[in-house]
MIVEX-730475 format. One record per residue (C-alpha): y, z, x; residue in three letters. Coordinates in pm, 1 decimal, m for minus. Each point is the difference from the previous one (the first is absolute). Example, Ala and Ser with C-alpha at 12.3 -4.5 7.8 and 13.67 -1.06 7.14 Angstrom:
REM MIVEX-730475
r y:m450.0&z:780.0&x:1230.0&rest:Ala .
r y:344.0&z:m66.0&x:137.0&rest:Ser .
//
This chain:
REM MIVEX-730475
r y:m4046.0&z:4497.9&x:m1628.9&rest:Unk .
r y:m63.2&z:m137.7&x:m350.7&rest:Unk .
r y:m38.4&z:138.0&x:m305.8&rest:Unk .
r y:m164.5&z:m75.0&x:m363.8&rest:Unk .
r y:233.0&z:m330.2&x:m193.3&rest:Unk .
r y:m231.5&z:m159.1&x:m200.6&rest:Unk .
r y:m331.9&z:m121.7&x:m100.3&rest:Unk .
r y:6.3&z:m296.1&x:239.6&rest:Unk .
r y:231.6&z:178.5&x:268.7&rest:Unk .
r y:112.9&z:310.6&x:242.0&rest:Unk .
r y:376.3&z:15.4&x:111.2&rest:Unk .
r y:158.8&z:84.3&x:318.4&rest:Unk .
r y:276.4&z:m59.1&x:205.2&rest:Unk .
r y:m40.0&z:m109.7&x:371.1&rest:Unk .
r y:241.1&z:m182.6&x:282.7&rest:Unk .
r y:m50.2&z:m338.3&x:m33.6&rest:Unk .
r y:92.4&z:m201.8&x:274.5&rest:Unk .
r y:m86.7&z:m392.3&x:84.9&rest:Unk .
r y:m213.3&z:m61.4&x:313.1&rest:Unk .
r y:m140.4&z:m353.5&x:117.5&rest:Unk .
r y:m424.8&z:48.7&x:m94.6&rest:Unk .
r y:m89.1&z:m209.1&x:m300.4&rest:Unk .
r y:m128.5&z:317.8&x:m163.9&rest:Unk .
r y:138.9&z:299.3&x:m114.6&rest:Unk .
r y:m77.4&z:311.4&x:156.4&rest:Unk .
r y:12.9&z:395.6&x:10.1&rest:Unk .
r y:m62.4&z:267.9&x:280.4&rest:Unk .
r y:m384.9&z:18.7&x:41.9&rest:Unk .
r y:m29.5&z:334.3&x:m90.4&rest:Unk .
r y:209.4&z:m25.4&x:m327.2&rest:Unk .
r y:m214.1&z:m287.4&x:m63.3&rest:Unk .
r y:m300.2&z:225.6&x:44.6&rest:Unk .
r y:142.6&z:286.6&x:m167.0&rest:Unk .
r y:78.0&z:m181.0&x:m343.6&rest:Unk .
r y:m316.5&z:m187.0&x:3.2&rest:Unk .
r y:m185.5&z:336.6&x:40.1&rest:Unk .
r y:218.6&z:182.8&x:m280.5&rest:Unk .
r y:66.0&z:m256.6&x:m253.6&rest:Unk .
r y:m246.5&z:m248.0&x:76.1&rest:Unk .
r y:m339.9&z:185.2&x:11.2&rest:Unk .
r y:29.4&z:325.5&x:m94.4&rest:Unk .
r y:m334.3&z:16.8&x:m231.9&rest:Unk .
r y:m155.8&z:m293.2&x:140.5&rest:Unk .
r y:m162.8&z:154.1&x:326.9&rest:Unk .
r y:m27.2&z:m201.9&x:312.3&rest:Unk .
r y:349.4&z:m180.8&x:m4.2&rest:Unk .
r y:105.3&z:m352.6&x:188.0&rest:Unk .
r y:312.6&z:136.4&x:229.8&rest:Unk .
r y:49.0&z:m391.2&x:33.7&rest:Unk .
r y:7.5&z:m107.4&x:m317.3&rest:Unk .
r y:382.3&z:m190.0&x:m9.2&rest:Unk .
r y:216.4&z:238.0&x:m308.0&rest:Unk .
r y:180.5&z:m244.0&x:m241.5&rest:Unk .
r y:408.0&z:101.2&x:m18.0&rest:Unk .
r y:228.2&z:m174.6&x:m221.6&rest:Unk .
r y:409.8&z:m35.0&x:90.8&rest:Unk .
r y:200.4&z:m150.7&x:m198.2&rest:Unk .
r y:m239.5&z:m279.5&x:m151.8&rest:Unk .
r y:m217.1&z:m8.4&x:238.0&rest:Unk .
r y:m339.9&z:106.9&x:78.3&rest:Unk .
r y:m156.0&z:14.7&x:341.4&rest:Unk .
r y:m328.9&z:151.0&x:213.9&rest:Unk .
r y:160.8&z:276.7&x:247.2&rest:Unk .
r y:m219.4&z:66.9&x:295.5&rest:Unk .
r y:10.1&z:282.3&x:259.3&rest:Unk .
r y:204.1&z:m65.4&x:284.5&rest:Unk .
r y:75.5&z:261.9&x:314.9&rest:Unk .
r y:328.9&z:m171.8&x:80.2&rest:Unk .
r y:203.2&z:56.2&x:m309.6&rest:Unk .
r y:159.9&z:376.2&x:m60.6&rest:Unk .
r y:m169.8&z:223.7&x:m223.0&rest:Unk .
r y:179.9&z:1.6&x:m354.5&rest:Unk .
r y:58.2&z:m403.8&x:70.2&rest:Unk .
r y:m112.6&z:m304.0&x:m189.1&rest:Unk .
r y:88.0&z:m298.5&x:216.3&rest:Unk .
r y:m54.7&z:m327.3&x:m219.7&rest:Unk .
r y:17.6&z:m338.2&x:152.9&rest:Unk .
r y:350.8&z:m126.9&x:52.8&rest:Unk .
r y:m6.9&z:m301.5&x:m245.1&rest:Unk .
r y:m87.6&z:235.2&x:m305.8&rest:Unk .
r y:360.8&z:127.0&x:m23.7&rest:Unk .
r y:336.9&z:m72.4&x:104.9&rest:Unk .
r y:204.2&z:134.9&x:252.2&rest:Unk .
r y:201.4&z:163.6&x:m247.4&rest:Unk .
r y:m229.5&z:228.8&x:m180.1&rest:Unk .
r y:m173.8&z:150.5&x:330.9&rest:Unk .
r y:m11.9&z:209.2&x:180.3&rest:Unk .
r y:38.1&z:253.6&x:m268.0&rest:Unk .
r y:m200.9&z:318.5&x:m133.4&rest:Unk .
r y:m155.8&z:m181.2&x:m324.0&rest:Unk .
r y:m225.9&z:127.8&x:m279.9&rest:Unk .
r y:m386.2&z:m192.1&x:70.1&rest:Unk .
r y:m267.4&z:5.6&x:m275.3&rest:Unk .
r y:m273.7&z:30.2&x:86.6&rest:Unk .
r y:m343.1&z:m83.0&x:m177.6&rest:Unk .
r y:m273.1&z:158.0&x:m109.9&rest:Unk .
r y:m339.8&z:m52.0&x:139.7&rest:Unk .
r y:m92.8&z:m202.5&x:m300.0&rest:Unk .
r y:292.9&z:m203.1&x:11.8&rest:Unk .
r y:13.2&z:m33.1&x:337.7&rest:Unk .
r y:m370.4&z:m152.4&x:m17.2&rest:Unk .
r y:64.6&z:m228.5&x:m237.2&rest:Unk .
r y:357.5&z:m117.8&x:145.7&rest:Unk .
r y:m180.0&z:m40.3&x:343.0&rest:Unk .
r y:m285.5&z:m189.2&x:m139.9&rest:Unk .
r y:229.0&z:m243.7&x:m152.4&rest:Unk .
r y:155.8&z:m29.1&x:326.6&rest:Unk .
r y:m376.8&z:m136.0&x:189.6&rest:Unk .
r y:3.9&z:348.6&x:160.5&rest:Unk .
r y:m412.8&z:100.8&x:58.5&rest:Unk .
r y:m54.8&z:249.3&x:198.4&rest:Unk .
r y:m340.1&z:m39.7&x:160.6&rest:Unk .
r y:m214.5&z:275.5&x:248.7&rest:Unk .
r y:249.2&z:m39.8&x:331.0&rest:Unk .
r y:303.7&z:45.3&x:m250.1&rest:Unk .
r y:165.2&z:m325.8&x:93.5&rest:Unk .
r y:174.3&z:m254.5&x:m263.4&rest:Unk .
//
């Protein structure tokens, strides 16, 4: 689903699609699966939770796991982007665990023991 870009980033491409949540968010077990692959691959016991940091366009956003969305969709809330540019099959960066840390610590994300925000 995404491969090696740069230091900071992974690229893919996925559906993207507007929906009405105020969060962006990817079919659970995508979710899972990249956490589990890119996320915590040397790091042991891994947080299936933990929100991944994608960037489109400008913008940077948590994506959570979500059962309603298709698998090989990113569904972004629908006041991030205009009509226009979605739906469409778009290339998504994608961060790496230490810049998705930092970029969700500047954004008040702490994840505590139940895994909540």
């Amino acid at each position: 689903m995404f491969e090696q870009f740069s230091a900071g980033y992974y690229l893919g491409r996925l559906y993207v699609e507007p929906h009405d949540d105020d969060r962006a968010v990817i079919h659970r077990a995508d979710h899972e699966r990249v956490n589990e692959q890119l996320y915590a691959p040397d790091e042991g016991i891994a947080r299936l939770d933990t929100p991944l940091v994608m960037k489109l366009g400008g913008a940077h956003f948590p994506v959570v796991g979500d059962e309603g969305v298709p698998a090989g969709t990113l569904a972004v809330p629908r006041d991030c982007f205009t009509a226009e540019n979605l739906p469409a099959d778009r290339e998504v960066f994608l961060a790496k665990p230490d810049r998705a840390r930092e970029l969700l610590q500047y954004g008040g994300y702490t994840p505590d023991e139940s895994g909540a925000r």
